[in-house]
N, C-alpha and C positions, 0 to 999 in steps of 0.2 A: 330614945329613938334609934342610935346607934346599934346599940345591942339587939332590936328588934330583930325576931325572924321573918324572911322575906313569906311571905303567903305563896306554900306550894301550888300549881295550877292542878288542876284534875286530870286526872289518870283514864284519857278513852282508851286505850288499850296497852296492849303489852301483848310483847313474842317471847319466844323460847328457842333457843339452839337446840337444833338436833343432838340428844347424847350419844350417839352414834357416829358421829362426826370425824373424831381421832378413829377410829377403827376403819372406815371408809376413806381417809387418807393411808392409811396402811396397806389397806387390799389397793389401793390404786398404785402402790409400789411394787406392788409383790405380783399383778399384775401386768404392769410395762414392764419389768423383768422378763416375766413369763413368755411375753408378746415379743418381744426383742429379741431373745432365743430363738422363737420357732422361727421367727423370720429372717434370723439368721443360718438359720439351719435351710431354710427353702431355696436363700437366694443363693446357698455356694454347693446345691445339690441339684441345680436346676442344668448343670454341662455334664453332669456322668449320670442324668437320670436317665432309663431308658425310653421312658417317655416326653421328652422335653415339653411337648405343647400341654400337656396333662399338667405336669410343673410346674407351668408360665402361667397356665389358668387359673391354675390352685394358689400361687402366690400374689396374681391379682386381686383373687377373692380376698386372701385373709390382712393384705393391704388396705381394703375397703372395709372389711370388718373391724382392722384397728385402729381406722379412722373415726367410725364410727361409732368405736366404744370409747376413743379420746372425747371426741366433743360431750358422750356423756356422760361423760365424770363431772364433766362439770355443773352440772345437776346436784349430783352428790358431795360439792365442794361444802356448801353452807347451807343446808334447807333449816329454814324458822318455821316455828307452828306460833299464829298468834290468835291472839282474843279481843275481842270488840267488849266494850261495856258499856253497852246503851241505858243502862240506869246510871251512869254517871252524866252521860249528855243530857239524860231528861233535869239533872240539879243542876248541870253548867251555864245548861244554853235553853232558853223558855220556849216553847214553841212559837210564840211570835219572832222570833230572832233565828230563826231555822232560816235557809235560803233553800229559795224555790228550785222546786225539780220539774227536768222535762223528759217524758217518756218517749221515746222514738219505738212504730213498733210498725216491721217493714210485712208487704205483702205482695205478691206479686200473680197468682192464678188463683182466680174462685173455684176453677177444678177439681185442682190438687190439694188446697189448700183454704180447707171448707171455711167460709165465711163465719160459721157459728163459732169454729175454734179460733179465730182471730178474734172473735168479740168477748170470749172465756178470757184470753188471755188481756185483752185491755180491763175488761172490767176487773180482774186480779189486779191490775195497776191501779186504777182508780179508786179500789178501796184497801189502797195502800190505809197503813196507821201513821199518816202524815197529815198536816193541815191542809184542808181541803182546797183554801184558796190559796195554797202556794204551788199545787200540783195540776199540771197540764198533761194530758195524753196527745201524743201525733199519731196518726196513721198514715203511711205512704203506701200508698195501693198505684204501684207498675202497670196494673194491666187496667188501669181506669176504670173499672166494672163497676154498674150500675148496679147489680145485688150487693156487690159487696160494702157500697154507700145506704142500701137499702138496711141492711145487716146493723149496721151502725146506728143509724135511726132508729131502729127496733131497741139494739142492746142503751142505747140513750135512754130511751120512756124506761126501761125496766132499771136502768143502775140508780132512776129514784127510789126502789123499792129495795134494790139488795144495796146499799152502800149502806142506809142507817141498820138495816137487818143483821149485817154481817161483822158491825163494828158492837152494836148493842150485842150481840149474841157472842164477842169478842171469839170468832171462832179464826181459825188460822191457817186451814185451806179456803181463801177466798177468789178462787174459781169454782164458778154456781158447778160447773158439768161435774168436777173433781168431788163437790162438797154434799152434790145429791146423791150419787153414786156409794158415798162412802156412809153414809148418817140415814136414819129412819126416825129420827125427834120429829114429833106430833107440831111440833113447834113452828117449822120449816115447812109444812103443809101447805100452808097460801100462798107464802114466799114458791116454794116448787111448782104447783100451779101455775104461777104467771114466766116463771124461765119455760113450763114445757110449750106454752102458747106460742111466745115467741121464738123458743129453736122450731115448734113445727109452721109456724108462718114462714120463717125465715127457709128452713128445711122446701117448702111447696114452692115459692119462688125460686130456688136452685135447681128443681124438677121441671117448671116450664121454662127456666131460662129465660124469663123477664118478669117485671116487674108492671105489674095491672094498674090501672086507674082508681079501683075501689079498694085497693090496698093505703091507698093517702088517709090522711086522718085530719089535714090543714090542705090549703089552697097557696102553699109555700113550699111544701113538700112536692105538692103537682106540679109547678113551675118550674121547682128544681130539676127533676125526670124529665122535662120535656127537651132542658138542652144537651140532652145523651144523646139525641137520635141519630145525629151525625158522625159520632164520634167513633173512632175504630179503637184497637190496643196501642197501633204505633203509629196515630197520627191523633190529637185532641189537643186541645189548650189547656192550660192550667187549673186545675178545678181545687179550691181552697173553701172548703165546708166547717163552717162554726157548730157544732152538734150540742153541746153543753159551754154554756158559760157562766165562771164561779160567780159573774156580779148580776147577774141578772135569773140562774134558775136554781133552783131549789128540789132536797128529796121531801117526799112526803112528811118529817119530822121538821121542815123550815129550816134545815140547815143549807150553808151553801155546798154545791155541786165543784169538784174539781171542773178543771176546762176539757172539753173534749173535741179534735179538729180534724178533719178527713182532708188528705192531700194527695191529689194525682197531679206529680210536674206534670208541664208540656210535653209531647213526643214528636218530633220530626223524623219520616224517614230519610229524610236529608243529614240528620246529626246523629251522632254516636254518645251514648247515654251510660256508658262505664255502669251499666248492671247496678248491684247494690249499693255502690261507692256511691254512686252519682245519684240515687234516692235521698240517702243518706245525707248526700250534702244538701239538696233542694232542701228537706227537715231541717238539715242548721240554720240555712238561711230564712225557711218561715217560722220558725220559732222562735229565733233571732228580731225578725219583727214583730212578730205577735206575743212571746213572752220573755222570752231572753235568759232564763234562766241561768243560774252559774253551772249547775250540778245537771247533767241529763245520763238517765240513761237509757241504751240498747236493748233491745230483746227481740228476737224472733218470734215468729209469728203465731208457732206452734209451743212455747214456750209460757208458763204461767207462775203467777206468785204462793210461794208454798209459807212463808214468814212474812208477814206482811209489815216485821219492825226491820226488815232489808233494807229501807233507805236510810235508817234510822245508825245502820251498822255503818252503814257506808259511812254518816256524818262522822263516826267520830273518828275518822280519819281527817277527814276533809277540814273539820275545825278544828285539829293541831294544828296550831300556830306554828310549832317547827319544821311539819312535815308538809305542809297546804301548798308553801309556797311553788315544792317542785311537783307537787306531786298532781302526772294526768289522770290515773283512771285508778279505781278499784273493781278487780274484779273478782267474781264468784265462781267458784267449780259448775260446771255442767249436772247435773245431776238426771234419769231416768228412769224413772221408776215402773216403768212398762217393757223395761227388760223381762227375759223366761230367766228360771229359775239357774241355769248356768250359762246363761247369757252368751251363748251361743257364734254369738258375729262379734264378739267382744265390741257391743256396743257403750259400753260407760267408758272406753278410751281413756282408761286413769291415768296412763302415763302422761296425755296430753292435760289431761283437766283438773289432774290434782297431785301425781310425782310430778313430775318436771317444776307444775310454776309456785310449786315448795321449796324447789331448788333455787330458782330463777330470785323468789321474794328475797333469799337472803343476799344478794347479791343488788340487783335495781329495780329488781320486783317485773312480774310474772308477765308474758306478751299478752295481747286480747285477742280471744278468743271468740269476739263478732255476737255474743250476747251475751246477758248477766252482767253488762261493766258498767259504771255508772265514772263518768270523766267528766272532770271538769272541762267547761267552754272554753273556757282561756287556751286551754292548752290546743287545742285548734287554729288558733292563730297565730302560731309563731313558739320559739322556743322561752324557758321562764324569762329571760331577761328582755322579752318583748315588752314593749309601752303598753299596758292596761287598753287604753284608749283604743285600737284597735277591735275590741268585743262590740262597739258602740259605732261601727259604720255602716251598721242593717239597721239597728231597731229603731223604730219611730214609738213605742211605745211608753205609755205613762199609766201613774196610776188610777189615774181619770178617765184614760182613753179605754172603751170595751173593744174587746178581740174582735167583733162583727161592725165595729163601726166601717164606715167607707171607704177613709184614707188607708188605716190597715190594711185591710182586705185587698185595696187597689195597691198596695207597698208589696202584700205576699205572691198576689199573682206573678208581680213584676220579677221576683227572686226566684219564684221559680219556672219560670220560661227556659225555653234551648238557648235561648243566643248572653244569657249571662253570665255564664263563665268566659264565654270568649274575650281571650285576651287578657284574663284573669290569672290568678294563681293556685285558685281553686283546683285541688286534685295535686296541685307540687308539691306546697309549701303550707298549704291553709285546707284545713278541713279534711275527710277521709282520703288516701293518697288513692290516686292509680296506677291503671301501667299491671295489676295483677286481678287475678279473679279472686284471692284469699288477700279482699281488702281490708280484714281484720288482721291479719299478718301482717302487712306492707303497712299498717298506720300506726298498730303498738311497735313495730321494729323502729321505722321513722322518730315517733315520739321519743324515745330512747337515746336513740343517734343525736336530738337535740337538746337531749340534758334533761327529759325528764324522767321522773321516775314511778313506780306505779306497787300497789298492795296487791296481795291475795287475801280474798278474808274467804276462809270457808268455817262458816258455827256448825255449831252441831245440828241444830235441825237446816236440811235443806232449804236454801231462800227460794230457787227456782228451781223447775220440773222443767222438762222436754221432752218430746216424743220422738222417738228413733225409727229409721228404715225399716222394715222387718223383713224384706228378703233379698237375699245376697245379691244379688244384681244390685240393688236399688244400694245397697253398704259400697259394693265397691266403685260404683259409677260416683255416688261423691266424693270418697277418698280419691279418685283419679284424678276429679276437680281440682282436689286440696292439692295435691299433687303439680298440678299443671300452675295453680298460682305462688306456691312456692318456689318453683323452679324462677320461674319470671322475676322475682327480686333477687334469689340467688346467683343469675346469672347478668343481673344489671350491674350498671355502674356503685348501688350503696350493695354490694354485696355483701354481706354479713363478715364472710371467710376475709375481706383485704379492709372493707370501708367501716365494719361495724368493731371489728377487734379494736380499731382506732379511736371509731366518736363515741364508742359508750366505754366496755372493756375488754379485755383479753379472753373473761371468762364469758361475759355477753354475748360476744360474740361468737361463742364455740356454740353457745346455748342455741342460738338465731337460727345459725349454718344447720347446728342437728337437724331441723324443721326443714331448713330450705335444700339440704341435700336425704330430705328422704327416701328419693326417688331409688339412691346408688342401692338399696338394700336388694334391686333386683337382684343383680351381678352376683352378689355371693350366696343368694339363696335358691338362683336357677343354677350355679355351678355346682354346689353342695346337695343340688336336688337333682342334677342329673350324671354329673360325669364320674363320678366314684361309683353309680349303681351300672352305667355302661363297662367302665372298666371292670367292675364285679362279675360281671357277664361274660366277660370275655377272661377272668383270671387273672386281669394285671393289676397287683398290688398298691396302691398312692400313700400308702401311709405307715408308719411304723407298726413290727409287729406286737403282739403282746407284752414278748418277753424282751422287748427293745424300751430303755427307760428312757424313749424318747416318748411313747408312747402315755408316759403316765404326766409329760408335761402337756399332751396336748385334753386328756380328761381331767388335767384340772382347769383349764382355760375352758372348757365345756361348763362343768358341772358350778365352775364356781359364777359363770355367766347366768346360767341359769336361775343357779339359788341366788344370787343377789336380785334380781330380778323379779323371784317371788317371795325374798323378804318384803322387799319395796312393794308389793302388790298387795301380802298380806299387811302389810303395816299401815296402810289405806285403806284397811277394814275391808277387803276383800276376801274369797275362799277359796280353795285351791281348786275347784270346781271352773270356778269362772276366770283363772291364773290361766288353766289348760288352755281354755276358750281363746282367749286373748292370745297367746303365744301360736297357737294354732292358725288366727288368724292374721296373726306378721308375717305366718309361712306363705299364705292364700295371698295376702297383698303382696308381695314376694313378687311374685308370678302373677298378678293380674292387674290390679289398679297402680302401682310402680311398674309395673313392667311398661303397659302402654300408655302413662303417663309421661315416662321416659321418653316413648316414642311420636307420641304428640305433640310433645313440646319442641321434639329435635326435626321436627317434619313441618312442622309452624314458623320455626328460626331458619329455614332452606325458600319457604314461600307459600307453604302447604300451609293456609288455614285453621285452627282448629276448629271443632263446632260451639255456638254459643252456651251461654249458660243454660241448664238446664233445670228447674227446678224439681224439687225430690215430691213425690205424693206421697199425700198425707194421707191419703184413703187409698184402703184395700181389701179385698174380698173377706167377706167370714170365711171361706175355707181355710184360706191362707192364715188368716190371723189364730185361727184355732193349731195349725202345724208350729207354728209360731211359741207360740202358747205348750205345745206339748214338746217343743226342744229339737222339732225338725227341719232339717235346712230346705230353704225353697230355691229353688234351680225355674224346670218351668218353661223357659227363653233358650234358645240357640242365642248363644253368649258369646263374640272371644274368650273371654273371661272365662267359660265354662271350658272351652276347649283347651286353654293352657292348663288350665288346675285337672283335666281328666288326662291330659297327655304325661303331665308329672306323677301320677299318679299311677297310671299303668305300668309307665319307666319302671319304678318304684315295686309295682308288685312282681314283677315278672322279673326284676331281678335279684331280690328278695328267694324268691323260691329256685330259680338258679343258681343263686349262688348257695343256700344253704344245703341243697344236694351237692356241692363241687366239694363244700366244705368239707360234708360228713364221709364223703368218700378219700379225700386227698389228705395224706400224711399231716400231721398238724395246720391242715387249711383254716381251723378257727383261730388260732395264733395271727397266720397271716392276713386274713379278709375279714378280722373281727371289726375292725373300724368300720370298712364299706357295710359288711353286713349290719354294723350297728344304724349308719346313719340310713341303710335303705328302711329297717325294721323300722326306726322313728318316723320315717316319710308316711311307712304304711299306716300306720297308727293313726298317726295324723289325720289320714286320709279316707278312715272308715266312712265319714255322711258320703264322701264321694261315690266310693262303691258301692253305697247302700243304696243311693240314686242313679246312679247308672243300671244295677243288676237285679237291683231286690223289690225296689218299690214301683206301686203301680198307681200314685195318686197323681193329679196335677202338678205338684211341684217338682216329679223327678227330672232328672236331667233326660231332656230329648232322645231320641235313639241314632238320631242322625250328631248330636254333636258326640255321639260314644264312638260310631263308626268314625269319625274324623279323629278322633281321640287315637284310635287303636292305629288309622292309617299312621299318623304322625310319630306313633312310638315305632311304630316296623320302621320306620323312614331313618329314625335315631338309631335302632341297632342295625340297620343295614352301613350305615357313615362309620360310625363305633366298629365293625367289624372289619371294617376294609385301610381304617386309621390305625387298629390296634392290631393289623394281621403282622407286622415285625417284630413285637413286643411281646407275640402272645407264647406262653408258656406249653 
């Protein structure tokens, strides 16, 4: 017995060290070198320069840029690539012995955000490849809409028919809209017939904007609709609807049905309702009584199941024994698959949803990113070495007791009213934090600060799908959002840059701050976009010349920023196509969602307001979606946003073609104005959909004519200040 060997446990997964690692430590030397020069070199050239404010400008830019290329190194400090092996949890762990999961899956306008694709994407939960009576669905519907409880009830009667359909037919896009769309099997025939009944029922009720009498099908259902009459979006009482329950309904094959539960907190225009955070928590709190689950997880509305063994990956996390105990969430890359072919607004955002929290994993593992995470409950209530018992001061539930019985039901309503967090700790300490609009940021940062820690699992086939903005407006109005909630915990008290370097680590911290000072990237990309093409214009030199080997330290801090940047992007299984897009669009957020994100937030912190949340629509025109589709930028709107990006733009071309005539005419002028003239050339390049839309195109999407004329005022305005600043300087 002695000699025995102890019985190894099973292997759910395993990571891999970046081999790249030592080499990316390297170039982080040889670039703070590099960095440390030039800024030695700005800051004791800045008293004999002939330009001093031009100096001062330029050495606060490249301050902020090597700020912000410090904190992202630390990305590149230790990225892991790892693997899940869900055929080892199917021999370790039986599926009787799986712990129950709970879907949270938020909504907020039947508008915007059509009822039929909320009910795509719950029914992709429901017919997770999970045991049916351990899996619960929530729905928290914000705007209390009566279609969109209607919508539910419809996609209820039909998830009898596709849950046994789609696990017998073992197919793996199981979103109906995704899985008709893509397949012509004879098979699918009756099945498709009754999803097209109900999107077009559901579809006709969205058209009249209510919900008929002879549309009921029970005299339970009619009871139900009658107590809507009253109700408005920001004033109704709690409405907690049972739609499927595993112990009582059944699909057509006699199997049981997961639980299915429609929830609209209370709304008072009296109380303030902290937007998604504060749905969020209502959900923990009724699922907490009505199922409790250990394991729940988030998803967006707009969001569907593309692997349906996703929860299944997540477990073999969750059941390491050595990892369980800290560990709050796992989360999944974003993934969209309804991007154009060079993704144009650089919508798949890799850096955020798949470099960065590859970076982040080898370190405490990756922030949340507000869907695709599945977290443990526990970690909601306090930090790991919190008492267990805590989880169990909501739930009334047993194994006996059904989700529709009376005391539940009368348990859920109570949880989620206005007046229950008052005087609570809900939103500090316990459950989604607040205090920011990017409450997925503010509660994986939090969770961190308290000792826990979190996975990325991204497999190789995508677990989840999302669907993207499709026109620039609509891309940069939520990134401003992002923007404006980042700012909010960056400038609180756990600030990342003082309180987070502290309670999680040094390099955590660096990682946290990158996100929450996004906004700085204005500063050095509206200096670098305007004032070297102004000085260009007028002849005065900012930068070393050709034949100055100062000049060849600042094109390697260029060029090597760059190419690491699109290593990292190709190495993410991206194509240099959609690398362009992406860096094109850090220039455009630059100058428009940073710039008056910046400004929002700094106008908000004085007493000025900002505007509420906004949600993003889901629906938009076939023409639109068709320019979309064919690679063209949609404009459309008198923008701010439009007018800064046309105003850098013009800067850019008009000094571009002055100064390359100054060039060709003046004694080795491309020596001395090869810099400016490089970085106006890059601006312009850049900048083609702009021109194209300002000059050439005549479809609905182009840019206004009136925000061109305001564009072109606002550049004359810039070189007339430029010319009267630089009239001592000028050559």
């Amino acid at each position: 017995m002695r000699n025995q060997k102890k019985k190894k446990a099973p292997t759910l997964h395993s990571f891999n060290e970046d081999p790249f690692i030592p080499l990316n430590r390297l170039h982080i030397l040889l670039c703070a070198t590099a960095i440390a020069a030039v800024l030695h070199r700005h800051l004791f050239s800045i008293l004999s320069s002939p330009t001093p404010i031009s100096s001062s400008l330029l050495l606060l830019s490249d301050l902020l840029l090597s700020f912000m290329w410090a904190v992202t190194q630390s990305f590149r400090w230790r990225p892991i690539r790892r693997r899940e092996h869900p055929e080892t949890l199917a021999l370790a762990v039986p599926d009787p012995l799986l712990p129950n999961l709970d879907v949270f899956i938020c909504t907020a306008d039947p508008s915007k955000e059509p009822p039929i694709c909320v009910a795509s994407a719950a029914l992709s939960a429901l017919a997770f490849d999970y045991p049916s009576d351990k899996l619960s669905v929530f729905i928290s519907d914000d705007g209390c809409s009566d279609l969109t409880l209607f919508a539910f009830m419809e996609a209820a009667r039909f998830a009898r028919h596709w849950l046994p359909f789609s696990k017998e037919m073992r197919i793996l896009e199981r979103c109906p809209e995704t899985f008709f769309n893509s397949t012509d099997d004879p098979r699918s025939d009756e099945i498709k017939l009754l999803y097209q009944r109900m999107k077009k029922k559901i579809e006709s009720v969205m058209e009249k904007g209510q919900v008929s009498d002879d549309l009921f099908i029970s005299e339970e259902d009619r009871a139900t609709f009658k107590k809507w009459k009253n109700f408005t979006r920001s004033n109704h009482p709690a409405v907690v609807q049972v739609l499927l329950q595993s112990s009582r309904d059944m699909d057509i094959m006699g199997n049981p049905l997961p639980n299915l539960v429609y929830v609209s907190r209370e709304k008072s225009s009296t109380s303030f309702h902290h937007f998604k955070a504060g749905a969020l928590n209502a959900l923990l709190r009724v699922s907490g009584v009505m199922s409790n689950a250990p394991v729940i997880l988030t998803l967006d509305c707009d969001m569907h199941c593309n692997d349906p063994n996703a929860p299944r990956r997540a477990m073999c996390y969750f059941l390491d024994p050595e990892l369980s105990p800290k560990l709050a969430y796992v989360q999944f890359p974003q993934r969209f698959p309804g991007v154009n072919k060079n993704d144009i607004y650089g919508g798949e955002i890799k850096r955020l949803y798949q470099i960065n929290p590859r970076g982040m994993d080898g370190l405490k593992g990756p922030n949340y990113v507000g869907t695709g995470c599945f977290h443990s409950r526990r970690s909601f209530y306090g930090p790991p070495s919190s008492p267990p018992s805590l989880l169990n001061d909501l739930n009334e539930q047993t194994s006996d007791t059904p989700l529709s019985s009376e005391a539940i039901l009368r348990k859920a309503h109570e949880v989620a009213s206005c007046e229950y967090e008052d005087g609570t700790k809900w939103g500090s300490t316990i459950g989604m934090r607040y205090g920011s609009m990017s409450e997925d940021y503010h509660t994986g940062y939090r969770l961190h600060c308290e000792g826990w820690e979190s996975v990325f699992c991204d497999p190789e086939r995508p677990a989840f799908f999302c669907k993207i903005p499709i026109t620039l407006n609509d891309v940069l109005s939520q990134n401003k959002r992002w923007c404006l909630g980042v700012l909010e915990v960056f400038f609180s008290r756990h600030s990342p840059m003082i309180f987070g370097v502290r309670k999680v680590s040094f390099l955590m911290g660096l990682c946290y701050s990158y996100d929450g000072f996004w906004t700085s990237w204005c500063i050095p990309i509206l200096i670098y976009g305007l004032l070297p093409q102004l000085a260009l214009t007028n002849q005065i030199p900012l930068f070393p010349k050709v034949s100055d080997p100062w000049f060849y330290l600042y094109a390697y801090l260029f060029l090597s920023a760059y190419c690491q940047d699109l290593i990292d992007f190709l190495a993410s299984k991206g194509t240099f196509n959609r690398w362009w897009s992406d860096q094109r669009m850090w220039l455009i957020r630059g100058i428009t969602s940073y710039l008056f994100g910046a400004a929002q937030f700094a106008l908000k912190q004085i007493g000025i307001p900002a505007p509420g949340f906004n949600v993003t629509s889901k629906i938009m025109p076939d023409e639109v979606s068709k320019r979309y589709e064919d690679g063209i930028f949609e404009f459309g709107i008198v923008s701010p946003f439009f007018i800064s990006l046309g105003t850098v733009a013009i800067v850019n071309l008009i000094s571009f073609i002055i100064g390359m005539v100054n060039a060709v005419r003046k004694e080795r002028g491309f020596d001395e104005m090869f810099v400016q003239l490089f970085l106006s050339a890059f601006v312009v390049v850049n900048s083609w959909p702009i021109y194209e839309a300002m000059f050439l195109r005549k479809d609905g999407g182009r840019i206004p004519r009136r925000v061109t004329g305001i564009s072109i005022l606002l550049a004359g305005i810039l070189y007339s200040i430029s010319y009267f600043l630089y009239t001592d300087s000028r050559i």
